[in-house]
Every structure is written in C-alpha cells, then in structure tokens.
N, C-alpha and C positions, 0 to 999 in steps of 0.2 A: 513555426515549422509545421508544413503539410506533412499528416501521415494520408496513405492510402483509404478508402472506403473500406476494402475490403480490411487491413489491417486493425481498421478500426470494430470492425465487425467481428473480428476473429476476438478480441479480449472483450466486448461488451458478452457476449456468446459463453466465453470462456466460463467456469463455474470459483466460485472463494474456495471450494472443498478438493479440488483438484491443485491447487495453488498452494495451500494452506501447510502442505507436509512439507511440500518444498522450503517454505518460509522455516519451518521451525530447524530441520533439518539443516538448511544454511547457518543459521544465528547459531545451533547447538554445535557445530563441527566447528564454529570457531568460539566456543567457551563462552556465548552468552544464553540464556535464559530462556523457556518459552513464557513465562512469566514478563521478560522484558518485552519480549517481541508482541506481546496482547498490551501493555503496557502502550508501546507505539500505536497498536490501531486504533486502541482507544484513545490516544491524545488526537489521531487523525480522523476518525469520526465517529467516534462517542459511542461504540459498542463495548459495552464488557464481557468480560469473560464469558455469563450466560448467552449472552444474545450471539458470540462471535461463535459459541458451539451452534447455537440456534439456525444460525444461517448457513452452517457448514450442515447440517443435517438435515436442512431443506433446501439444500446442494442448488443457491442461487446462483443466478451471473450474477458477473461484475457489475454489470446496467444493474440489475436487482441490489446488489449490496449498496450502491452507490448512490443509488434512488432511495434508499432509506437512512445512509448515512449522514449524520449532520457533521458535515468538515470543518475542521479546525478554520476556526478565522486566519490564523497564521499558517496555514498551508503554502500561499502564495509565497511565503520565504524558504519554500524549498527551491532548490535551485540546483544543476550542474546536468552532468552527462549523465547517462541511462539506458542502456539499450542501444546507444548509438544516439539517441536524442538528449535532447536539451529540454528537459521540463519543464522549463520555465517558457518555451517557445511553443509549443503544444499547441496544436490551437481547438481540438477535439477534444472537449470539459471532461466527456468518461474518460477517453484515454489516456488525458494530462492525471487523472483523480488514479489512475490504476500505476501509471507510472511514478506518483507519488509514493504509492505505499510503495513500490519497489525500491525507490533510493533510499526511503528509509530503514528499507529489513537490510540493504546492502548498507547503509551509515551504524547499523546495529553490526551485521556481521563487522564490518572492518574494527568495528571497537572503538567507535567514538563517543563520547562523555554523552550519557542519557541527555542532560540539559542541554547541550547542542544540536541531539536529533531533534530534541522536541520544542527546539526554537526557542527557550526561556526568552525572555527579556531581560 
C-alpha cells in the first residue's frame, strides 16, 4: 500500500515525545499499565525503560527512534487495519515501523492477552 511522500514525512518528522502521552493516556483510559505499554516497545525494539525516557528527552523523530531501534524479528506478524491502512502492505519501512507500534498500543488498549500482542510462539 502506497502512502503519500509527504505523509510519509510528516511521521518520520513527527517527535516519540509528542506521541508518547498519547500512548499512555490511551492504554491507561482503558485499564492497562504504562508498565505494559514500555513492556510493548520493548518487545518491538529493545528500548527499556531508561533509554525509552532517554529518547523522549532528547525529543527524537520517529526516523531517529527508528534508526536506533533494533525490531523485533517477529514484527512482520503484525498485521491488520490501522489508520485506514494495512500494515502489513506498507511499503515505507519507517512508516510501516511507526504504524506498528500503533496497532500494538491499540492491541494493548482494546485488552488483548500480552502474549498475543507480543506474538509469542
């Protein structure tokens, strides 16, 4: 699935630290954790805790967060709608990587079994 240039510019551009409240905010309004929701990034690309304040306080882009993240090998079995898109059909790697985390903070808000978001085997 083609996104736009410009679309795509607008979220590599976009900052983790502008995003970041929104994420907790959602998962916390529906009864999950910010503990869970750092839980997810770092199964999606190996920031903990420290590093995930680290990067919110040196108020990176997305391209920035993304370019340091090392992604979950199982990322690719993220899959479904998101914004109107299909993330699986993405074809813009930063955008498909930033629309990942978002299905996952929405697989987290909607309350689905940690071991499902995080793809167990």
């Amino acid at each position: 699935m083609k996104t736009t240039p410009e679309h795509d510019a607008r979220i590599a551009n976009m900052t983790f630290a502008s995003v970041y409240p929104h994420y907790v905010t959602k998962v916390e309004k529906k009864g999950r954790t910010k503990e869970e929701l750092h839980q997810v990034i770092e199964w999606l690309t190996g920031f903990d805790d420290k590093k995930i304040q680290q990067l919110i306080d040196e108020k990176v882009t997305f391209e920035e967060f993304f370019n340091k993240a090392k992604l979950n090998p199982n990322a690719r079995l993220i899959t479904g709608l998101i914004c109107g898109y299909r993330v699986e059909e993405i074809e813009n790697p930063l955008t498909q990587q930033a629309r990942y985390l978002d299905k996952l903070v929405d697989e987290l808000a909607k309350g689905k079994k940690m071991e499902k978001i995080l793809r167990a085997a």
